[in-house]
N, C-alpha and C positions, 0 to 999 in steps of 0.2 A: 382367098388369094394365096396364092402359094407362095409371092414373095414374102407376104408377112412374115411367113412362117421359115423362112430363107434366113432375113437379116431383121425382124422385128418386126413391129408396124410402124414405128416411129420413121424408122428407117428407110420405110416400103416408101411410105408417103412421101418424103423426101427424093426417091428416087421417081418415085412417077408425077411429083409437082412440074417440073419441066415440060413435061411431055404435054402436061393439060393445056399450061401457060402457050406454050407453041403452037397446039392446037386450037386455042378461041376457046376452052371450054366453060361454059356456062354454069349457074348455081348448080345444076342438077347434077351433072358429072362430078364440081367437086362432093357433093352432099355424098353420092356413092362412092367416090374414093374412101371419103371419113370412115364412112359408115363399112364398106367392105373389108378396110384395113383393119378396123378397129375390132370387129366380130370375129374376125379369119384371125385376130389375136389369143386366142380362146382355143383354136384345133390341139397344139401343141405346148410342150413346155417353154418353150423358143420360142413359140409366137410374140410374145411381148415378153419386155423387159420384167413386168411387177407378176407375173407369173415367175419368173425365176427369183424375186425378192420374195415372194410368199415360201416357193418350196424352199427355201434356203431355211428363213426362221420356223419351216416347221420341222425341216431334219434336225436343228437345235433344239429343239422340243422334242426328239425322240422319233418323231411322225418322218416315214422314207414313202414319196410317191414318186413310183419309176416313172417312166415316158410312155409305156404301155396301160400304166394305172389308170395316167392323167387324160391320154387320149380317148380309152374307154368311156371317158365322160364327157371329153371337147371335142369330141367327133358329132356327136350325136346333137348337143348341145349349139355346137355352129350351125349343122345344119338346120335344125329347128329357125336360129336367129335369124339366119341368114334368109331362109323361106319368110318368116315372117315380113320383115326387109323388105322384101322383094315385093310381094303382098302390098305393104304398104306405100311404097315407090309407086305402083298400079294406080292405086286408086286414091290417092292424097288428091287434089284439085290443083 
């Protein structure tokens, strides 16, 4: 989700609960909100809030991860979840 990664997920979620509510959406739609917001948190240093409380105490520790470091890792790393995810939304009953 690209807004996670915009204004957070906490944030994402909050912006698109409206839209569900107004729409009728059912368990399943919010389940994939949760669950989209929550993974597309992971792409970027920005995507979530405890992503930026993690790299903060580890540059106090000496440890400096760019935004090109962390993506190297949350790119590959989302997509994986998020296949997974999806996978699973499939075929759950």
């Amino acid at each position: 989700m690209i807004i996670s990664n915009l204004v957070s997920n906490v944030p994402a979620v909050l912006l698109l609960a409206p839209i569900l509510v107004h729409a009728g959406a059912g368990s399943e739609s919010w389940l994939v909100l949760a669950m989209a917001s929550t993974l597309a948190g992971n792409l970027t240093i920005i995507g979530s809030a405890a992503n930026l409380i993690v790299l903060e105490i580890a540059a106090q520790r000496g440890v400096h991860i760019s935004f090109w470091t962390y993506l190297r890792v949350g790119l590959p790393l989302t997509i994986a979840t998020m296949a997974i995810s999806v996978i699973w939304l499939m075929v759950r009953p």
